[in-house]
N, C-alpha and C positions, 0 to 999 in steps of 0.2 A: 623686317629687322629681327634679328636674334635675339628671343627673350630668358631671362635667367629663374630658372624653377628652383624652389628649394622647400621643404619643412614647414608650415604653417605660414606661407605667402598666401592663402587664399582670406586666412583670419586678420592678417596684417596690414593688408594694402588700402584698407579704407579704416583701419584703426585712429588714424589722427583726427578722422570726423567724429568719431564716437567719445574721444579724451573731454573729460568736462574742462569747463571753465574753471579757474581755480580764480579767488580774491589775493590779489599782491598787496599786503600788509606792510607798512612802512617801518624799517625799525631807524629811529631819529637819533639813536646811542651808537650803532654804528657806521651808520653815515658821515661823510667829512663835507658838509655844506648849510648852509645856515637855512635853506628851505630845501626839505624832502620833495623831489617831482622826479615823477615817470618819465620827465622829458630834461631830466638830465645825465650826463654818464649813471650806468648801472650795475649795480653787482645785484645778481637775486640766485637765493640760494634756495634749493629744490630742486626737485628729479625735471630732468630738461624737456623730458616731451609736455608734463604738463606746466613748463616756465614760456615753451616757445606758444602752446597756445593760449596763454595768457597773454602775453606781448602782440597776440595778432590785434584785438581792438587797438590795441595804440601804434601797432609799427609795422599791419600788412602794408606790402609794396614800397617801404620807404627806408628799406636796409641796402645801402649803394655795396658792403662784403661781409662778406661772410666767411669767417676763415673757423675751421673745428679742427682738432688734434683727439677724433676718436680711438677707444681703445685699438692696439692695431692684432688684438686675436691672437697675439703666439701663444698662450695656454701657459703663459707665466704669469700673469697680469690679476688674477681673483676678483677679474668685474664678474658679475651674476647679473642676469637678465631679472625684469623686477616688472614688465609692462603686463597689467592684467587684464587678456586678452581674453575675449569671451572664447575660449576653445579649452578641455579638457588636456588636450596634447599639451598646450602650452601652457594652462596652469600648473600642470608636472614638472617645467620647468623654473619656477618660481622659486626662487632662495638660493639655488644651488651655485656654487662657484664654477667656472667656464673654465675648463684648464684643458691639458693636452691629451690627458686619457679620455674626453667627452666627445664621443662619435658625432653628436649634433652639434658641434663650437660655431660649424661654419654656419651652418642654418639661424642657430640662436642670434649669431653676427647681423647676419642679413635682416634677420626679424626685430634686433634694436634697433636696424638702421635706415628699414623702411618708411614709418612715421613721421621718424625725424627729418628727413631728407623731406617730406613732402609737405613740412610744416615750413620749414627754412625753406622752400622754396617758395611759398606762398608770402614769407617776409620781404622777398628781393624783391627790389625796385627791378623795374623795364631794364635797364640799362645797368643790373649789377650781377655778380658775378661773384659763386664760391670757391672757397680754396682748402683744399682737405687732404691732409697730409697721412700716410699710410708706407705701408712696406709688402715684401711679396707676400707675406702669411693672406691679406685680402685683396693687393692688386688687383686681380682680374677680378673677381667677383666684385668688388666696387665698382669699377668701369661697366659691368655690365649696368649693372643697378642704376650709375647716373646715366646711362645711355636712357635707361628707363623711365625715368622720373624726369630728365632736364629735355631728353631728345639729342640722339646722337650728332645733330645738326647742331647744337650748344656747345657741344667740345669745343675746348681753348685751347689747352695745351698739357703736355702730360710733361712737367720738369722732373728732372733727377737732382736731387739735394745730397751732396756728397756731408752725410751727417755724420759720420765715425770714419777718420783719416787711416784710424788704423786696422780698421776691419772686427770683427764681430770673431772675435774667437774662437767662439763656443756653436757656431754655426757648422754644420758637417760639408766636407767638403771643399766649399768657398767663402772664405767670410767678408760677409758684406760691408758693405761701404758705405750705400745708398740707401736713403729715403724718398718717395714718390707724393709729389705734390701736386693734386689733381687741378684743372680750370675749368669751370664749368660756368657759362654765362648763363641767366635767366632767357636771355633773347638775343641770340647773334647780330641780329639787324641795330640793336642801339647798342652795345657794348664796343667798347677796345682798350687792349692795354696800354695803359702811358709806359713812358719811356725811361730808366733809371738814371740817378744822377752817375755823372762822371766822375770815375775814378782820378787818383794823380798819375796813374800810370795815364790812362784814358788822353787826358791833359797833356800828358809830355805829347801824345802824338803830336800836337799841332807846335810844329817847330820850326814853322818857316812866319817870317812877319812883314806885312805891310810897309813903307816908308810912315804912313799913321801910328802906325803901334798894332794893329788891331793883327793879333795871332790867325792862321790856319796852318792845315794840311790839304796836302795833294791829292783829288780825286780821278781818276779817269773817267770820261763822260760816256766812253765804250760802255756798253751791258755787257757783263760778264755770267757765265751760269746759265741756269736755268732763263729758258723766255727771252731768248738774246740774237735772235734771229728777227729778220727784216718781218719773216714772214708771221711770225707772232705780235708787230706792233709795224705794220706800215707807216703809222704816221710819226713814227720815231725814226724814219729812216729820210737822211735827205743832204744834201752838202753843208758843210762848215768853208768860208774861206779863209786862207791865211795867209798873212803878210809877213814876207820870207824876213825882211830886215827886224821887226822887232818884235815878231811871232805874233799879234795883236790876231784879233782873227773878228768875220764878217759874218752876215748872216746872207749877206747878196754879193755878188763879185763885183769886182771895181781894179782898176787897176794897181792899184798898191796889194791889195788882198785877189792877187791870183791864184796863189795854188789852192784846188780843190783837194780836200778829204771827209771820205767815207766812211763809215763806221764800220770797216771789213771786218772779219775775221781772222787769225791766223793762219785758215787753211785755204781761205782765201772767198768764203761762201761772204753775202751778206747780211751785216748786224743790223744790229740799231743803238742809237743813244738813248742814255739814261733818261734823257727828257726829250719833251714833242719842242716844237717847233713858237708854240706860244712863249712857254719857259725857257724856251733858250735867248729870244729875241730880250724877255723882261730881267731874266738875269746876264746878260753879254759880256755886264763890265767883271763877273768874276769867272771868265773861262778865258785862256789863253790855252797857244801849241808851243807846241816843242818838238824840236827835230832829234828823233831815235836814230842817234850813230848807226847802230848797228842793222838798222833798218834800210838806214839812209831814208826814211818818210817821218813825215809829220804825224803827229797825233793829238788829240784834243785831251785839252784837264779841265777842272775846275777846283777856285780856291773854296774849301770848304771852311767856312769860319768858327771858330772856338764861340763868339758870341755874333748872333745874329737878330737882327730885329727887337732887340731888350728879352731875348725869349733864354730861360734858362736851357742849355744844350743836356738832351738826353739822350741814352743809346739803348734800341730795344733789346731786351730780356730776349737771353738764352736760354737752351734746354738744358741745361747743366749748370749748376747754380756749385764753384768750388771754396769759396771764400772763406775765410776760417771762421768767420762771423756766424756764418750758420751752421755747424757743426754743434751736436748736443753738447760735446766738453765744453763750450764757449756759454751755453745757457747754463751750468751748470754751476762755473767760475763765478759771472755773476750774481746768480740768487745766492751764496757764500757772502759776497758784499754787503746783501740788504737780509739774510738771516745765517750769521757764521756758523749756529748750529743745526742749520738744516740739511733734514736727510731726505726732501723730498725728489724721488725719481726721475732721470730725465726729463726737467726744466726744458719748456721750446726756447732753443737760442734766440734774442731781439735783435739779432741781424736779419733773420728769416723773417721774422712778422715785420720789420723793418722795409722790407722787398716787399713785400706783400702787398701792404698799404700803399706802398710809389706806385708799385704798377696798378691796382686795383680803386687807388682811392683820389677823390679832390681834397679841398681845404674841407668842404664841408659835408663830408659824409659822415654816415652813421654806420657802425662797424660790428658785429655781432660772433660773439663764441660763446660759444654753447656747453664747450667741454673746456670750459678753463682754465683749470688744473692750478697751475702757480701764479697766472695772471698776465702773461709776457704780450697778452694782448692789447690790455690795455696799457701797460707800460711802455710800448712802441708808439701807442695813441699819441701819450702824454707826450715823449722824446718830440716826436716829429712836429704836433701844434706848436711847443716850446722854437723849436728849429726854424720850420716856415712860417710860423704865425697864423697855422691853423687854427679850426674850429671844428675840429672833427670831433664825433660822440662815439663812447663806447658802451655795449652793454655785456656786461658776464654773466654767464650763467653755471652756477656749480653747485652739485649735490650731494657733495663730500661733506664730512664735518668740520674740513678745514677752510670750508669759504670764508669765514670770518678772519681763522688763525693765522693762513699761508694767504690766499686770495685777496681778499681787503685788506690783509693789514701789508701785502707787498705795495699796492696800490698807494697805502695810504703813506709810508715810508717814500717812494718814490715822486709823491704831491712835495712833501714838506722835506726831503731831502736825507739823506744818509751820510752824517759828518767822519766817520771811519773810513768809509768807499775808498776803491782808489780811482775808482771811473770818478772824473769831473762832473759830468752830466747828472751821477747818480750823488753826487754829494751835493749840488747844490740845490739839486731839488727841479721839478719843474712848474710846479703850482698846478691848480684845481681844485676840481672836486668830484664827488660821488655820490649817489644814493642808494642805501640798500634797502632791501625788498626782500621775505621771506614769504614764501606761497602759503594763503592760508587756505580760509576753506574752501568749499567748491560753490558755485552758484547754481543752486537748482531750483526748481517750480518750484517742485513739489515740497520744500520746505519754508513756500510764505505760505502754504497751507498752514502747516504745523507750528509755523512761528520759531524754528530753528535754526540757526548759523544764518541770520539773514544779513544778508551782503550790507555795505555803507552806502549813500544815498549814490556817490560817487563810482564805488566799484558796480551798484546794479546798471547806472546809467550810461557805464561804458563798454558795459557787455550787453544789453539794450541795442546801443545806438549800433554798434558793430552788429550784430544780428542782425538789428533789423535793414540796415542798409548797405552793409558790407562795405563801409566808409570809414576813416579813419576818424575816432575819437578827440578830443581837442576835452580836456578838464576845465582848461581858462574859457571857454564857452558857456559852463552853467549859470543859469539865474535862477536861484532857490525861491525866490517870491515868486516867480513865473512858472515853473516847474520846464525851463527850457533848457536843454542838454544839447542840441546841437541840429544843424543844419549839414544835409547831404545835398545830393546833389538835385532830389524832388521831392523833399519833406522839410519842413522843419518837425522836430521832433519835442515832442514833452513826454515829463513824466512828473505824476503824481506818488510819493512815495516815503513811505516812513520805516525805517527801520524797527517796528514795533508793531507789534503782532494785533494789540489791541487798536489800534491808530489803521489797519489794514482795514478790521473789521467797520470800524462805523466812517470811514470816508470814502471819495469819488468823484468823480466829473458830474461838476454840478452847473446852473443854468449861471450861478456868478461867477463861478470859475470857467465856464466859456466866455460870456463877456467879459471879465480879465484879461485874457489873451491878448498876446502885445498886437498891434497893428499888423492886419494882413498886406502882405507884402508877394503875393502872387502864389507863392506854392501850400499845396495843400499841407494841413497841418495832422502829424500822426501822435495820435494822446494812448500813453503808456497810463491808466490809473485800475485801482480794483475793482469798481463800479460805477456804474454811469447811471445819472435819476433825472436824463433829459432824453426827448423822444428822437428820432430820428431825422426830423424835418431841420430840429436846432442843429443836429449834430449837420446838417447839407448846408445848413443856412450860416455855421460858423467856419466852413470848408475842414469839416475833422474829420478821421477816420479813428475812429475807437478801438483799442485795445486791448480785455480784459487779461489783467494781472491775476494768476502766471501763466494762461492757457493758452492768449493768442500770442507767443513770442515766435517771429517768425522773420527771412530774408525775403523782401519782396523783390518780388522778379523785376530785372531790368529791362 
């Protein structure tokens, strides 16, 4: 496969193992919820490579989408590359703003976007799937990239978003129209996209109805298109019979149901039908013929139903997305609604993050952006749970100054409702909540040495437990009398641990803090303390594996 070289790839590509752990700091003032948890909706503000590996102790593999609105590189935009990259090259680019006269824009591009890509992809779940919207300034160069990082075999789909109806003015030559909305699954084997709700246009198709009431439309049971030959599905090909007086039609001949038809062709080769032979026999009573005048032959239909099985009717997602819904002026119109004085830049329309989540998400997924900008991500969250009676979570991530100003307080306006609005939805509000999180320090060894910026008992124990077993962290697991933090899948885990530097110095795993230890219950037990004042034999005879705080912190092999 074709790989993409550029500017400081060689420094970059394992840069997201080297990003420290940062402590996510609760702020309780601008949160909207009566208890601050990491395990509720999030907004955390701070530079995003070091917020997405913070977020891996609590939410590696358990992010169902992941949608980002990264910068899209035209050299108007004044983002500046800021990641401190052990390379000389690349600390020369540090502070400077990224505009169109910068020979390295593309490079710099590629070099924000490698880390982060390979962090978010370490948050998705088996079975989820990101969605990253861009234009040509990095089209290809993305494509290559997630070829790279997801495996071209994870391609979903490349839609076109008709985002500016009236074209780009200022564009030389052709002015565009479109935006590119990439699909990239974690793992093709467990992903697929759902299917969008129907339109009223959609609706009207189904115009013919039952003597019951119950709506459809008319399907031909021919295979049309591609894969429509006998010779591509034999077992789709075989006789239909039909009974000339009330078109009723057989699966086996019989005298009423004599005339035989085939699923020919028009040029006369042969087809096949849309279904085998089991689903034709289980569905019967909705296929009837009908004689083509112009034929003078029979052909086979079936009633496709408006509502089927109690199952809401969806229709899969096109490659061209024209709806006015998602066009930036529509994102635009409304953030006016919930801040009339705002000038912030191309708003993502909540139609587009709206499609996103139908096709990408259930009731109860967890939803992550990273570059959140005005928030319309979670504002779709909220819309759609209010809608379906979801339960879906989201988390933002932004490191602008205006996470609080624009960001949470869009979020927090559209909880408790906007009584001006002329949107319905957005005046009445849709309830929740949020928790915000600002990145604090960083978690390092080498500062319970020193007794400096030492973590909370809580943030060491979940950057602990994620290290050492590459497991997802759970807070509502600690017992602080026990010094137990969580159970993986072949430890249970302790930690002894004070955030006080003198409290380091004179404690330890001691012979009555081993006999403390709750009931062994099979799996060996892995003890996080500063020191140990019992021999080896206690430590075999207690089933522990020791520790020592901050030297042995390490993933053990599975």
């Amino acid at each position: 496969m074709p790989t993409l070289n550029f500017k400081g790839k060689t420094f970059v590509q394992n840069h997201h193992l080297a990003v420290k752990y940062h402590q996510l700091v609760p702020k309780a003032e601008l949160s909207l919820t009566d208890k601050v948890s990491l395990h509720d909706n999030l907004i955390v503000q701070g530079d995003n490579l070091k917020a997405l590996k913070a977020l891996l102790p609590t939410y590696a593999g358990k992010i169902k989408c992941i949608y980002i609105d990264p910068p899209y590189n035209t050299g108007n935009e004044n983002w500046v590359y800021n990641d401190n990259v052990n390379s000389p090259m690349i600390k020369e680019w540090l502070g400077s703003v990224v505009d169109k006269e910068d020979m390295t824009r593309h490079d710099k591009w590629l070099c924000l976007m490698m880390p982060r890509l390979k962090l978010l992809r370490e948050l998705l779940s088996e079975d989820g799937a990101i969605f990253i919207s861009c234009d040509d300034n990095e089209n290809y160069h993305l494509r290559c990239l997630l070829d790279e990082i997801f495996s071209a075999d994870n391609f979903v789909a490349n839609i076109t978003v008709k985002a500016n109806p009236r074209g780009r003015q200022s564009d030389n030559n052709v002015a565009t129209l479109h935006d590119t909305l990439f699909i990239y699954a974690k793992n093709n084997q467990f992903f697929e996209l759902d299917g969008l709700p129907l339109t009223q246009d959609d609706i009207e198709d189904f115009g013919k109805q039952d003597e019951d009431g119950k709506m459809w439309r008319e399907l031909g049971l021919r295979q049309r298109g591609a894969a429509s030959l006998r010779t591509d599905r034999p077992d789709m090909f075989f006789p239909i019979f039909v009974n000339p007086k009330d078109c009723s039609v057989s699966l086996t001949k019989s005298q009423t149901h004599s005339v035989e038809v085939l699923p020919k062709k028009s040029d006369g080769r042969e087809g096949r039908w849309m279904w085998g032979l089991d689903k034709s026999k289980n569905e019967v009573n909705r296929v009837y013929a009908r004689l083509i005048q112009r034929r003078n032959e029979y052909d086979i239909f079936i009633k496709d139903y408006l509502e089927r099985n109690d199952e809401q009717r969806t229709k899969k997602p096109r490659s061209i997305w024209i709806d006015k819904d998602v066009n930036t002026e529509a994102g635009g119109k409304l953030l006016k609604q919930i801040f009339p004085d705002s000038k912030f830049p191309y708003p993502k329309p909540l139609g587009l993050l709206t499609k996103v989540l139908q096709i990408g998400t259930d009731k109860n997924s967890i939803i992550l952006d990273s570059f959140a900008g005005s928030g319309t991500t979670a504002h779709a969250v909220l819309e759609l749970n209010k809608e379906d009676g979801g339960n879906r979570k989201f988390i933002l991530v932004e490191q602008e100054d205006y996470a609080n100003t624009i960001t949470a307080e869009r979020v927090r306006r559209v909880i408790k409702g906007v009584p001006t609005a002329k949107n319905e939805n957005l005046k009445k509000g849709t309830g929740g909540s949020f928790s915000y999180f600002e990145l604090g320090e960083t978690i390092e060894m080498e500062s319970l040495l020193r007794g400096q910026s030492l973590p909370s008992f809580t943030e060491f124990a979940r950057y602990l437990f994620y290290t050492a077993t590459g497991e997802e962290f759970n807070e509502k697991n600690i017992d602080t009398k026990t010094g137990f933090i969580g159970e993986s899948k072949n430890y249970e885990v302790y930690l002894f641990y004070n955030a006080d530097i003198e409290w380091l110095k004179t404690n330890a795993l001691t012979l009555d803090r081993c006999k403390a230890l709750p009931k062994f219950k099979g799996k060996q037990r892995l003890v996080f303390a500063p020191a140990k004042y019992v021999d080896d034999y206690t430590l075999l005879e207690h089933r522990i594996d020791f520790c020592q705080l901050p030297y042995e912190i390490y993933r053990i092999q599975k």
